[in-house]
N, CA, C, O and CB atoms as a CASP TS submission, in Angstrom:
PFRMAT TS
TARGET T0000
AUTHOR 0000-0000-0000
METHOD Language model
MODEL 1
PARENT N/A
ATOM      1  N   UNK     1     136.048 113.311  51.873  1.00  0.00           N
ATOM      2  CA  UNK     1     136.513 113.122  50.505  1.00  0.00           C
ATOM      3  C   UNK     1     138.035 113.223  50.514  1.00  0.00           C
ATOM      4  O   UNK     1     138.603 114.032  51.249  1.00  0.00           O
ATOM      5  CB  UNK     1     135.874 114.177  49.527  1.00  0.00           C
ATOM      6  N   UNK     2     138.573 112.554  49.849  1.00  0.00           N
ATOM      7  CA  UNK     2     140.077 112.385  50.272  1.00  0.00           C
ATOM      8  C   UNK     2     140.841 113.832  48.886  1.00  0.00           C
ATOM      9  O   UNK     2     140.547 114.347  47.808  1.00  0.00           O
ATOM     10  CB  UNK     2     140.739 110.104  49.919  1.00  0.00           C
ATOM     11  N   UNK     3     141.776 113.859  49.814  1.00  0.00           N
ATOM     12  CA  UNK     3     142.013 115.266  48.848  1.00  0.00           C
ATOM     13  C   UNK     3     142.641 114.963  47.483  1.00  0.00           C
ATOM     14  O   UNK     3     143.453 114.044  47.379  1.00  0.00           O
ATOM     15  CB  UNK     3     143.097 116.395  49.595  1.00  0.00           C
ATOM     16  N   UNK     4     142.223 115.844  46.257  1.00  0.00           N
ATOM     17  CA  UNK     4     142.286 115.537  44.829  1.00  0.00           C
ATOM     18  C   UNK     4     140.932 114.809  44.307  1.00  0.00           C
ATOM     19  O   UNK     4     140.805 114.341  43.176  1.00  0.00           O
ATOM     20  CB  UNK     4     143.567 114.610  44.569  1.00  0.00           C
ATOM     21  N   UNK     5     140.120 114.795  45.139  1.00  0.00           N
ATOM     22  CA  UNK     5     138.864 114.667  44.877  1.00  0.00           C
ATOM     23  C   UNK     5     138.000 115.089  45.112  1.00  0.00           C
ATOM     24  O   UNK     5     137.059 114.314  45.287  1.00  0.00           O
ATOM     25  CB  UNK     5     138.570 114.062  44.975  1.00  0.00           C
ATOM     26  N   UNK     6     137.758 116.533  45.264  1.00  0.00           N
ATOM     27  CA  UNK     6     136.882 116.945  45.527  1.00  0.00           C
ATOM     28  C   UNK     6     136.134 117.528  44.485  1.00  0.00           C
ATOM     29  O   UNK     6     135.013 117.944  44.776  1.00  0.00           O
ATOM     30  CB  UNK     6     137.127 117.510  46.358  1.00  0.00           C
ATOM     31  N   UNK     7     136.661 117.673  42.969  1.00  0.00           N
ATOM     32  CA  UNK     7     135.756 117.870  41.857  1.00  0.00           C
ATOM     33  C   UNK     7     135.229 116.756  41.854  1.00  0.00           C
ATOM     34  O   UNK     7     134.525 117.134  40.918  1.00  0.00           O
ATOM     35  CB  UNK     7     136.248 118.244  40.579  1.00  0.00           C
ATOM     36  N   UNK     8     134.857 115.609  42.031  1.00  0.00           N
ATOM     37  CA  UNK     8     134.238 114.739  41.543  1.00  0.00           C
ATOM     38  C   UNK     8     132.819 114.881  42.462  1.00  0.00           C
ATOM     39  O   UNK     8     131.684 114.791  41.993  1.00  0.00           O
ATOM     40  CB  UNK     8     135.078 113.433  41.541  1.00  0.00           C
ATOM     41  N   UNK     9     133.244 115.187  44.236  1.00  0.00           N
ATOM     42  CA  UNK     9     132.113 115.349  44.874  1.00  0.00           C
ATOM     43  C   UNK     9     131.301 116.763  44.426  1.00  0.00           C
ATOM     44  O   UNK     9     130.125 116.915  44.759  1.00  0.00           O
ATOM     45  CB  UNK     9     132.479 115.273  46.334  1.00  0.00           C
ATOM     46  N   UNK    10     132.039 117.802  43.629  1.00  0.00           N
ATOM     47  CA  UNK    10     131.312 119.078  43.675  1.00  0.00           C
ATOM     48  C   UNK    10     130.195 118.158  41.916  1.00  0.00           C
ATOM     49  O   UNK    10     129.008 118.415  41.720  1.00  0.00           O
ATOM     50  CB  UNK    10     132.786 121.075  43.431  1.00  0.00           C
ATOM     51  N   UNK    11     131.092 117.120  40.923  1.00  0.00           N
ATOM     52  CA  UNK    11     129.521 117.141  40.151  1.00  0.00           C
ATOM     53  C   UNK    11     128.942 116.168  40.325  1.00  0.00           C
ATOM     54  O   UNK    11     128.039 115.795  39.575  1.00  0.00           O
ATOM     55  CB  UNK    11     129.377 117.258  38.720  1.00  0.00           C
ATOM     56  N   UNK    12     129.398 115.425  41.536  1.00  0.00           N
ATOM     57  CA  UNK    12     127.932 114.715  42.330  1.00  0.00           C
ATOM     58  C   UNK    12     126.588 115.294  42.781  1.00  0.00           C
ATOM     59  O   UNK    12     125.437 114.935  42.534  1.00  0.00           O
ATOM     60  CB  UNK    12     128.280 114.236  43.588  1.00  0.00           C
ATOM     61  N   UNK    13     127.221 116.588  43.729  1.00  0.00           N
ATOM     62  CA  UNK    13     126.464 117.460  44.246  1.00  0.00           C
ATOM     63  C   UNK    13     125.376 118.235  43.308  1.00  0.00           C
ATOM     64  O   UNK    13     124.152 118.324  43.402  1.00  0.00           O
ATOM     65  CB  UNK    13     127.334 118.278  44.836  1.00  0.00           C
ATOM     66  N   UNK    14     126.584 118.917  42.089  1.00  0.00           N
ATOM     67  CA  UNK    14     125.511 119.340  41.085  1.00  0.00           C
ATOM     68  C   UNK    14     124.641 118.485  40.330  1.00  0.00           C
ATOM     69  O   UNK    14     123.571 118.973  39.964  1.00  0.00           O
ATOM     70  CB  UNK    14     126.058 120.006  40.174  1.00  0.00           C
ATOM     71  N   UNK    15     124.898 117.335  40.040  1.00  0.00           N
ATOM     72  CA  UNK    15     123.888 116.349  39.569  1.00  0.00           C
ATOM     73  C   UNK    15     122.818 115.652  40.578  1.00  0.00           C
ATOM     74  O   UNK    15     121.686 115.257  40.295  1.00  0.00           O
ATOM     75  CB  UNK    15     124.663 115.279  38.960  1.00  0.00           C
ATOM     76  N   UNK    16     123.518 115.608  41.890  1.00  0.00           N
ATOM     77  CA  UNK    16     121.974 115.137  42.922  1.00  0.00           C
ATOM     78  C   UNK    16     120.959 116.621  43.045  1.00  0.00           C
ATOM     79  O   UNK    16     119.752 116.576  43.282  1.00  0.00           O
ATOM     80  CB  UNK    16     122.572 114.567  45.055  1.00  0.00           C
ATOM     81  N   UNK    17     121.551 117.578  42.883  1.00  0.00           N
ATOM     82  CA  UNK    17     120.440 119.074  43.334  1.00  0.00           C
ATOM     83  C   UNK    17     119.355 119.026  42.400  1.00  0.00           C
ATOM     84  O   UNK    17     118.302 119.646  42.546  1.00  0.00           O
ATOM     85  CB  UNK    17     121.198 120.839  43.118  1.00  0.00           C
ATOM     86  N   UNK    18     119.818 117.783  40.803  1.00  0.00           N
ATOM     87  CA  UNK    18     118.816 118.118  39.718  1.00  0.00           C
ATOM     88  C   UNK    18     118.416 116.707  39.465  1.00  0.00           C
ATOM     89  O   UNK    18     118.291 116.335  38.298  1.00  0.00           O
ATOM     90  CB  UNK    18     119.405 118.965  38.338  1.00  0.00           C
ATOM     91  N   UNK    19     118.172 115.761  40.609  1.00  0.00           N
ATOM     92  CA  UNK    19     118.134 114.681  40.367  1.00  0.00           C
ATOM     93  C   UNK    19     116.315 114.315  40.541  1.00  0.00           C
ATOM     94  O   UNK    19     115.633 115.226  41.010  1.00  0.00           O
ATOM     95  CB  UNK    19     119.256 114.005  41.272  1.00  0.00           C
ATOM     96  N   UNK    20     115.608 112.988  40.151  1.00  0.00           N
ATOM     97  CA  UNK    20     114.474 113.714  40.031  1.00  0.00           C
ATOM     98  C   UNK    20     113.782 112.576  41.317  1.00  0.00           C
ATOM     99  O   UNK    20     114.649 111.888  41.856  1.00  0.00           O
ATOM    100  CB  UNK    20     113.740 113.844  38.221  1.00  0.00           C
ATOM    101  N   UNK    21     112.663 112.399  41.703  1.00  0.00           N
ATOM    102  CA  UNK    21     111.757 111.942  42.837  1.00  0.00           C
ATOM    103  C   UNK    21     110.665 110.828  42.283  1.00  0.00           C
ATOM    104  O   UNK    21     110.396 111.009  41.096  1.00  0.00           O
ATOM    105  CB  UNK    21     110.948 113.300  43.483  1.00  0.00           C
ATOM    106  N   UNK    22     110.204 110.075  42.700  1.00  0.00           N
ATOM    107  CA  UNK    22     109.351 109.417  42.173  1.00  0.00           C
ATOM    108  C   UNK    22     108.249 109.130  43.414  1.00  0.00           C
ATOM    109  O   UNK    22     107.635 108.063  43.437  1.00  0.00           O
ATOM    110  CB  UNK    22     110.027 108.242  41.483  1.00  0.00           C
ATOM    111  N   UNK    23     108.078 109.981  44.265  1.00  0.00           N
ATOM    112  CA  UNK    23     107.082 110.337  45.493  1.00  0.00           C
ATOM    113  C   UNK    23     107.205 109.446  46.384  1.00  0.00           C
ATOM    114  O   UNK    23     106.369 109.393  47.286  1.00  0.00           O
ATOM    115  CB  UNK    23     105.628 110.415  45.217  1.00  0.00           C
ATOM    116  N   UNK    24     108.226 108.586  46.336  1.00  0.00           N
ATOM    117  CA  UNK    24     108.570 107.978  47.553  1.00  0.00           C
ATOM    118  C   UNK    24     110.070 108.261  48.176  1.00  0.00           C
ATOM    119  O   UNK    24     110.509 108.158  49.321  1.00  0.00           O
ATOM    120  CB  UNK    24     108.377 106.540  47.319  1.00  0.00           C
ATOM    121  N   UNK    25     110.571 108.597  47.126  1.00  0.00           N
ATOM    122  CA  UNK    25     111.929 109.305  47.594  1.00  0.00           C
ATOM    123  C   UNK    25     112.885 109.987  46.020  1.00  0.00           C
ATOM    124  O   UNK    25     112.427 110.211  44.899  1.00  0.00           O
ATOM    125  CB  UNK    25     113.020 107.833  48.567  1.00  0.00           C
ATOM    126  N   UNK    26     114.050 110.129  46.444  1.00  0.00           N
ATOM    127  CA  UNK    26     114.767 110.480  45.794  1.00  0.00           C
ATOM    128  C   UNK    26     115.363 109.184  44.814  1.00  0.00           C
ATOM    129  O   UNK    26     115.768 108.170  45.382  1.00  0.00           O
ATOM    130  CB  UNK    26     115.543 111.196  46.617  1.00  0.00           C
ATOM    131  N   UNK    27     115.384 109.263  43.612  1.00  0.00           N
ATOM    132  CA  UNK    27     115.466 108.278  42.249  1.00  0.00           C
ATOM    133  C   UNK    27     116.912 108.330  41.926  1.00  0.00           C
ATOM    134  O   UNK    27     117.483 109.404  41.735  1.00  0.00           O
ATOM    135  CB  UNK    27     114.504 108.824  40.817  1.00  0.00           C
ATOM    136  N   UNK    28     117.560 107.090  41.858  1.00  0.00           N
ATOM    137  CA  UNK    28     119.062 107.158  41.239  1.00  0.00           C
ATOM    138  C   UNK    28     119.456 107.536  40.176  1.00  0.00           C
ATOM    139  O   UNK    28     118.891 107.197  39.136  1.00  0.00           O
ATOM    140  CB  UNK    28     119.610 106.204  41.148  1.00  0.00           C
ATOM    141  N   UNK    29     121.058 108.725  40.212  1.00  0.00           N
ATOM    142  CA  UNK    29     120.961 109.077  39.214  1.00  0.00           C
ATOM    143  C   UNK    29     121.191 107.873  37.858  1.00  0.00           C
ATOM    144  O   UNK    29     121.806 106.807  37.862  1.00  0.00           O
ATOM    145  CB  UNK    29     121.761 110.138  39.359  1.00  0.00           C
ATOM    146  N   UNK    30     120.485 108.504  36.858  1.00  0.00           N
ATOM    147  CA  UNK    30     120.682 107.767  35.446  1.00  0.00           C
ATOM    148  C   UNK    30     121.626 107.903  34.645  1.00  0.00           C
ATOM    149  O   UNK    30     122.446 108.812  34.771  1.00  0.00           O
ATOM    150  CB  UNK    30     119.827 107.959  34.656  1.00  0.00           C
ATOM    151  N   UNK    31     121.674 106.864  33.516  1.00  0.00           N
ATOM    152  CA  UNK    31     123.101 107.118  32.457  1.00  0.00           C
ATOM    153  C   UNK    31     122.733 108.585  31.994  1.00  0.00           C
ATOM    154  O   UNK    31     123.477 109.560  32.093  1.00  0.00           O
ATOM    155  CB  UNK    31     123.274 105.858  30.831  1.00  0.00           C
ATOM    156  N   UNK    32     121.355 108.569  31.430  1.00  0.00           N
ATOM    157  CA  UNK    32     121.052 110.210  30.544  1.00  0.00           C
ATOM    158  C   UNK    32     121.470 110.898  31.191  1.00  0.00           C
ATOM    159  O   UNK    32     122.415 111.576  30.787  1.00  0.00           O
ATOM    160  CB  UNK    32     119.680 110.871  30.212  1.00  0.00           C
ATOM    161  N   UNK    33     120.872 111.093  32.775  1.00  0.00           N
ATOM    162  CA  UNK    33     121.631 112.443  33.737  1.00  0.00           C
ATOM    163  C   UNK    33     122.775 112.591  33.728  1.00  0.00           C
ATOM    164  O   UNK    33     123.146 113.759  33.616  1.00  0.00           O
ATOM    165  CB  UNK    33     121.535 112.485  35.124  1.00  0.00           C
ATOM    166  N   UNK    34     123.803 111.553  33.833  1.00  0.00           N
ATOM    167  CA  UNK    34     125.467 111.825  33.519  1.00  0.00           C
ATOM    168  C   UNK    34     125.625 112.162  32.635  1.00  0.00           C
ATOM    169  O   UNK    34     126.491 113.029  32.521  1.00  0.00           O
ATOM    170  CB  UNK    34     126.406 110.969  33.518  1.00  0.00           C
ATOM    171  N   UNK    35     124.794 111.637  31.261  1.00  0.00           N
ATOM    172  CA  UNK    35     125.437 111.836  30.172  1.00  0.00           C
ATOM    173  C   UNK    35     125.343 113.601  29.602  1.00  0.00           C
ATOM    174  O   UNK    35     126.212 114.281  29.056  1.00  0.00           O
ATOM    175  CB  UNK    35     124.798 110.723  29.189  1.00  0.00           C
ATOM    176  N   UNK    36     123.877 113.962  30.008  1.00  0.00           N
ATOM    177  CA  UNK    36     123.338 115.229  29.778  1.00  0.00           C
ATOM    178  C   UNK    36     124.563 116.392  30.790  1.00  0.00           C
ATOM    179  O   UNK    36     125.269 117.267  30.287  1.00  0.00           O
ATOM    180  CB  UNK    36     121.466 115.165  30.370  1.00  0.00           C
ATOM    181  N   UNK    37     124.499 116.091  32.018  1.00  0.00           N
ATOM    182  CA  UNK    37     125.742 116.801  32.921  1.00  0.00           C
ATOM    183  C   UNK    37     127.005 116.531  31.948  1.00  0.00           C
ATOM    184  O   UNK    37     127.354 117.450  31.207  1.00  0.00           O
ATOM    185  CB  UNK    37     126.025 115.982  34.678  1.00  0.00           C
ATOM    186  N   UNK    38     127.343 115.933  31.938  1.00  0.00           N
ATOM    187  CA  UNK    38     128.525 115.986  31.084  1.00  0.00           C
ATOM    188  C   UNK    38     128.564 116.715  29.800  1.00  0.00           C
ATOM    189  O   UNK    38     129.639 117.236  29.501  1.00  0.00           O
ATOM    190  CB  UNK    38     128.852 114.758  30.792  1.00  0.00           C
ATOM    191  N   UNK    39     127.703 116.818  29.105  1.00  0.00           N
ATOM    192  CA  UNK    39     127.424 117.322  27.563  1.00  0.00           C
ATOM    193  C   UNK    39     127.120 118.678  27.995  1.00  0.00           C
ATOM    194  O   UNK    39     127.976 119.485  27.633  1.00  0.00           O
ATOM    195  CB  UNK    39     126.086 116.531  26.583  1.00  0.00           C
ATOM    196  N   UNK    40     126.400 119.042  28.491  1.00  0.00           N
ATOM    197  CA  UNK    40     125.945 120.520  28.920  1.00  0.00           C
ATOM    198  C   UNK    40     126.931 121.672  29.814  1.00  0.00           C
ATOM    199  O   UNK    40     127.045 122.896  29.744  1.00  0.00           O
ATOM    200  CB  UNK    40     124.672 120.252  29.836  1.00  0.00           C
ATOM    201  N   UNK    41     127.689 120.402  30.846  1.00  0.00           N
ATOM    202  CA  UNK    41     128.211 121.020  32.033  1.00  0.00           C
ATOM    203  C   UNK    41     129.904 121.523  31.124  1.00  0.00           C
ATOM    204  O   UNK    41     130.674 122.419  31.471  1.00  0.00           O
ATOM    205  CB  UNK    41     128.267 119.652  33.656  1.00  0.00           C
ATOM    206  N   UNK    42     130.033 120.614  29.974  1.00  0.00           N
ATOM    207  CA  UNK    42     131.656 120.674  30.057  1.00  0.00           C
ATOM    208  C   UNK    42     132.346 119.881  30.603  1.00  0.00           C
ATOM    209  O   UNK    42     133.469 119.876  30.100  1.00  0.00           O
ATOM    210  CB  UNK    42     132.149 121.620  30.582  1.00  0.00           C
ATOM    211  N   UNK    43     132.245 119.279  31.301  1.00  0.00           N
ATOM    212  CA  UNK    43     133.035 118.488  32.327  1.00  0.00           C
ATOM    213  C   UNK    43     133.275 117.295  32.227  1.00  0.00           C
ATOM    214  O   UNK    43     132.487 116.564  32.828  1.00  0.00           O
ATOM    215  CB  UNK    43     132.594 118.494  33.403  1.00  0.00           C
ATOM    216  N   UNK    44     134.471 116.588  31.423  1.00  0.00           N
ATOM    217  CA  UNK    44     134.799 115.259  30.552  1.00  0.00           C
ATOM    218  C   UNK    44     135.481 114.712  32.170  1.00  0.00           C
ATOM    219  O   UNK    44     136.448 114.983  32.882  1.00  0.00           O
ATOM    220  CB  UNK    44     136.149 115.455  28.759  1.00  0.00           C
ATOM    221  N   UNK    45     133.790 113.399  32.194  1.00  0.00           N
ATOM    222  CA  UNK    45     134.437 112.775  33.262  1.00  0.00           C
ATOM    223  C   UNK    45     134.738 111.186  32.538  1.00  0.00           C
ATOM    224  O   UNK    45     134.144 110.681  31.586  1.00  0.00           O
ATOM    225  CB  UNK    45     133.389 112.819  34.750  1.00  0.00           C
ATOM    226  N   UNK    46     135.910 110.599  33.382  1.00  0.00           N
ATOM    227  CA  UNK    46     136.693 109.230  32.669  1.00  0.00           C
ATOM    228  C   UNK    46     135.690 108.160  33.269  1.00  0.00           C
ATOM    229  O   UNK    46     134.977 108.490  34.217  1.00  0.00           O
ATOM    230  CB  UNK    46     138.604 108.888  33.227  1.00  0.00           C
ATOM    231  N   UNK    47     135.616 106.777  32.689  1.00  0.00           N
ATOM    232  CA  UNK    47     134.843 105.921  33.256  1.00  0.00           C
ATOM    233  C   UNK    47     134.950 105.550  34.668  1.00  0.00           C
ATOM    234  O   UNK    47     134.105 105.103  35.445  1.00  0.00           O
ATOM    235  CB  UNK    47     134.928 104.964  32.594  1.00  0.00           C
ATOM    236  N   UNK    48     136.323 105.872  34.833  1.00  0.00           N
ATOM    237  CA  UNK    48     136.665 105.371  36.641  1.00  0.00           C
ATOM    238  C   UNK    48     135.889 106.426  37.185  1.00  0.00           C
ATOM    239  O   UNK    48     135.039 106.058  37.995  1.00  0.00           O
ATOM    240  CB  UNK    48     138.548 105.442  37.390  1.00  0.00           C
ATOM    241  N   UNK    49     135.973 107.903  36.901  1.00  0.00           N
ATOM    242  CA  UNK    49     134.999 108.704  37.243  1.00  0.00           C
ATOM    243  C   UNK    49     133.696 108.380  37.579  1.00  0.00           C
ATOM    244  O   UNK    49     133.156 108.162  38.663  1.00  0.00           O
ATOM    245  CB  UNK    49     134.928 109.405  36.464  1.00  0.00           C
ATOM    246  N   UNK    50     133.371 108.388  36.648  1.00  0.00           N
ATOM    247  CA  UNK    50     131.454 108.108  36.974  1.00  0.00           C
ATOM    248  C   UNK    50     131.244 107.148  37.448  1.00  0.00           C
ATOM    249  O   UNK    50     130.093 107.151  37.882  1.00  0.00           O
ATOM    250  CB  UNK    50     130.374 107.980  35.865  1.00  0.00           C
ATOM    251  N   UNK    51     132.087 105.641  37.747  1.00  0.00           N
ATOM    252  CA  UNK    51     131.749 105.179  39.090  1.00  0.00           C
ATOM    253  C   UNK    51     131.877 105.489  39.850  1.00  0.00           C
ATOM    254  O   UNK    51     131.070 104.986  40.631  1.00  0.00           O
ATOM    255  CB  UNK    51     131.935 104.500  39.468  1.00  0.00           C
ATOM    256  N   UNK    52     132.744 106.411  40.476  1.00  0.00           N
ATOM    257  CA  UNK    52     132.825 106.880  41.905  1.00  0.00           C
ATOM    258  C   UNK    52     131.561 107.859  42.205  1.00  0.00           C
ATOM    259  O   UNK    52     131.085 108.125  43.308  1.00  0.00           O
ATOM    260  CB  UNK    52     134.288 107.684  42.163  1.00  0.00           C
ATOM    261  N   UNK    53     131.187 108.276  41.059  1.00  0.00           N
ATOM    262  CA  UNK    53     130.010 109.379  41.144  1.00  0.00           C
ATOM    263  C   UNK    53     128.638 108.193  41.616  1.00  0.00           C
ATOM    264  O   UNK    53     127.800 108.318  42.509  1.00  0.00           O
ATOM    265  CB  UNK    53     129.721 110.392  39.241  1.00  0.00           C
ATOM    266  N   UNK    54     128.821 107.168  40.713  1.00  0.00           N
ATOM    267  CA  UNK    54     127.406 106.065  40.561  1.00  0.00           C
ATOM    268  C   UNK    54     127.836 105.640  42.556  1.00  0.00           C
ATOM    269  O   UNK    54     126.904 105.631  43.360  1.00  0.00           O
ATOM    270  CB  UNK    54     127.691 104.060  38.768  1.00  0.00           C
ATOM    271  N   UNK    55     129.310 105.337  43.032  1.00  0.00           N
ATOM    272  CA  UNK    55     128.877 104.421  44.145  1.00  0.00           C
ATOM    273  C   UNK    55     128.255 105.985  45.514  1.00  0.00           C
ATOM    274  O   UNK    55     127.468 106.021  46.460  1.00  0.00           O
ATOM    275  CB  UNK    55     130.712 103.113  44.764  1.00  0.00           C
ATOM    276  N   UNK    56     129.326 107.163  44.725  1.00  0.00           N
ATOM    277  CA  UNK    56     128.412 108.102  45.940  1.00  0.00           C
ATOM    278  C   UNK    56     127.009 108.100  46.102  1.00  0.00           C
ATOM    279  O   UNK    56     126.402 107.930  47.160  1.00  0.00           O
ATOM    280  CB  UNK    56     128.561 109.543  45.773  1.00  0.00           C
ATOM    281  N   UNK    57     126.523 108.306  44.945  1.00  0.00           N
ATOM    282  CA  UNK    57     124.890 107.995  44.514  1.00  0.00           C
ATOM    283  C   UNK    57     124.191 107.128  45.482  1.00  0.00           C
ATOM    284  O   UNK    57     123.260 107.416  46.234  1.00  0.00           O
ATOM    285  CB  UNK    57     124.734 107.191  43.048  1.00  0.00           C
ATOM    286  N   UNK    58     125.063 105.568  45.256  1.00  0.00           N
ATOM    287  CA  UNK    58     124.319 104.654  46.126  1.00  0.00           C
ATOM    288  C   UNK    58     124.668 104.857  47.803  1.00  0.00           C
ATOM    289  O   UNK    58     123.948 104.318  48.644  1.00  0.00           O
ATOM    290  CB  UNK    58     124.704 103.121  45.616  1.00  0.00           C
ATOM    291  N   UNK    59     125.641 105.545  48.121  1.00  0.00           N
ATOM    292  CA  UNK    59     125.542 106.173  49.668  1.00  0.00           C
ATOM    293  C   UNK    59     125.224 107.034  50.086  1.00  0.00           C
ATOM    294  O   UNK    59     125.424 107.307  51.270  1.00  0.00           O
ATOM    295  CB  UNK    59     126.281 106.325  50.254  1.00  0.00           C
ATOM    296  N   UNK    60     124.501 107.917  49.120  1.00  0.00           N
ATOM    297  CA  UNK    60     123.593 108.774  49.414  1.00  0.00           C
ATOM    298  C   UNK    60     122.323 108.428  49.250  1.00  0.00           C
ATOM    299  O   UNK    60     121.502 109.018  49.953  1.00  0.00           O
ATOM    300  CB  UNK    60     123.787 109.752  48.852  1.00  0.00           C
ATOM    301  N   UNK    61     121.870 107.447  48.341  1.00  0.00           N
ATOM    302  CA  UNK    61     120.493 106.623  48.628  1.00  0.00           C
ATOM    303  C   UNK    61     120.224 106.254  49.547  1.00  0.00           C
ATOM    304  O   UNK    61     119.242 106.666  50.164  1.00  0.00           O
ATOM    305  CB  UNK    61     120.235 105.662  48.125  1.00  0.00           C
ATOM    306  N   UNK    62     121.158 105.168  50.041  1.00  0.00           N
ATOM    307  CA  UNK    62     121.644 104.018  51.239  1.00  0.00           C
ATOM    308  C   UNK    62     120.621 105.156  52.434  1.00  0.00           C
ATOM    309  O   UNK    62     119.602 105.038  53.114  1.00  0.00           O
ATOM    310  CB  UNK    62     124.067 103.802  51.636  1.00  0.00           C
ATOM    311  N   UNK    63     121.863 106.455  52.077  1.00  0.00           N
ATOM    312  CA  UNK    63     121.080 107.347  53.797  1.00  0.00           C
ATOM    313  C   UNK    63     119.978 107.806  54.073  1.00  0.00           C
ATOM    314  O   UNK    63     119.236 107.764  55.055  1.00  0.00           O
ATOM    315  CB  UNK    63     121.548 108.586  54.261  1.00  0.00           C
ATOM    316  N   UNK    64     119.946 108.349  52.876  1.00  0.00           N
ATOM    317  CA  UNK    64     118.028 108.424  52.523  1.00  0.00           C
ATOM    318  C   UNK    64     117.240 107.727  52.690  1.00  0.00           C
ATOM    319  O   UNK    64     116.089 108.163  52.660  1.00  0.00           O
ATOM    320  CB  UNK    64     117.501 108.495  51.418  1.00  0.00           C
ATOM    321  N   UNK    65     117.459 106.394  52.933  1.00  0.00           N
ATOM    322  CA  UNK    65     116.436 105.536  53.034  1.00  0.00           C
ATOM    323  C   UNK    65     117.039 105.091  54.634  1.00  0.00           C
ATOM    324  O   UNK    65     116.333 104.538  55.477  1.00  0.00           O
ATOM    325  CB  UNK    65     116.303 104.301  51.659  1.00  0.00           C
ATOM    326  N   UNK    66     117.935 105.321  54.758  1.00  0.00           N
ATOM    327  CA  UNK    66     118.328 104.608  56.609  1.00  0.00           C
ATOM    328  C   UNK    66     117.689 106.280  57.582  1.00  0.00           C
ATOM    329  O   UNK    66     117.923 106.205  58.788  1.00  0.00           O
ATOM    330  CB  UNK    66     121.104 104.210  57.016  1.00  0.00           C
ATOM    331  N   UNK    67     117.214 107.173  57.283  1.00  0.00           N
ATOM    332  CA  UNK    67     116.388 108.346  57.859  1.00  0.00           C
ATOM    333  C   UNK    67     115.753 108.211  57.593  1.00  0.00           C
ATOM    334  O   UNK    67     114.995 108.489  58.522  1.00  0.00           O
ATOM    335  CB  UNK    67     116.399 109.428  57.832  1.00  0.00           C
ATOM    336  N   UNK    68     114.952 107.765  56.471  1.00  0.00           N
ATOM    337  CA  UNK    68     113.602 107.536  56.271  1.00  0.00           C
ATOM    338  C   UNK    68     112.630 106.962  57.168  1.00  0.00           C
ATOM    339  O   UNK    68     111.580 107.367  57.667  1.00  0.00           O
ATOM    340  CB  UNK    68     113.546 106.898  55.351  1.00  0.00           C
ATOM    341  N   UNK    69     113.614 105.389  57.248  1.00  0.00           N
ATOM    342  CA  UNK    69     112.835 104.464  58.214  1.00  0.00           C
ATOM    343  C   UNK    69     113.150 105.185  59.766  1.00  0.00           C
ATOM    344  O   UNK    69     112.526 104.751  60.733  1.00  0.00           O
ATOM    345  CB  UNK    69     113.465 102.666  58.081  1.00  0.00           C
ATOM    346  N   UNK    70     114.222 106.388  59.959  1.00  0.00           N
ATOM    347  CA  UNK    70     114.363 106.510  61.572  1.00  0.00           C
ATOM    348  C   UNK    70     113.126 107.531  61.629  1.00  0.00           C
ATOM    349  O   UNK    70     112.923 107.682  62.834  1.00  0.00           O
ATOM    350  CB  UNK    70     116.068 107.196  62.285  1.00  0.00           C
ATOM    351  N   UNK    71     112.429 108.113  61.092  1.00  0.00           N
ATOM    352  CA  UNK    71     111.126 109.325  61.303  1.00  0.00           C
ATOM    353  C   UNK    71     109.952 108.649  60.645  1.00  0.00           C
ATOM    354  O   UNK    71     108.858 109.213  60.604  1.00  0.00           O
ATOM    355  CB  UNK    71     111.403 111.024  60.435  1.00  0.00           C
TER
END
């Protein structure tokens, strides 16, 4: 994470720990989940924000599913 960004990875982190499953894997986070983290957490993130949160999301899917298929 390049430095001055590492709040953005700490409410990635807290939003993937509460992110939910649909029994085949782990489910991308949603607008509600940002929106609810944000409303609950305090934490006024800007639109450039929550894409960087949405593309971590998808590279943390991406890996989840590239281990999946290695086991």
């Amino acid at each position: 994470m390049p430095a001055g960004g590492e709040y953005l990875w700490r409410a990635f982190h807290r939003l993937s720990l509460r992110r939910s499953s649909n029994g085949f894997g782990a489910n991308a986070l949603s607008w509600p989940d940002i929106d609810a983290f944000v409303r609950l957490s305090g934490v006024a993130l800007e639109p450039w924000e929550i894409e960087i949160i949405e593309h971590l999301d998808v590279l943390f899917l991406t890996q989840q599913a590239k281990e999946r298929e290695q086991s």
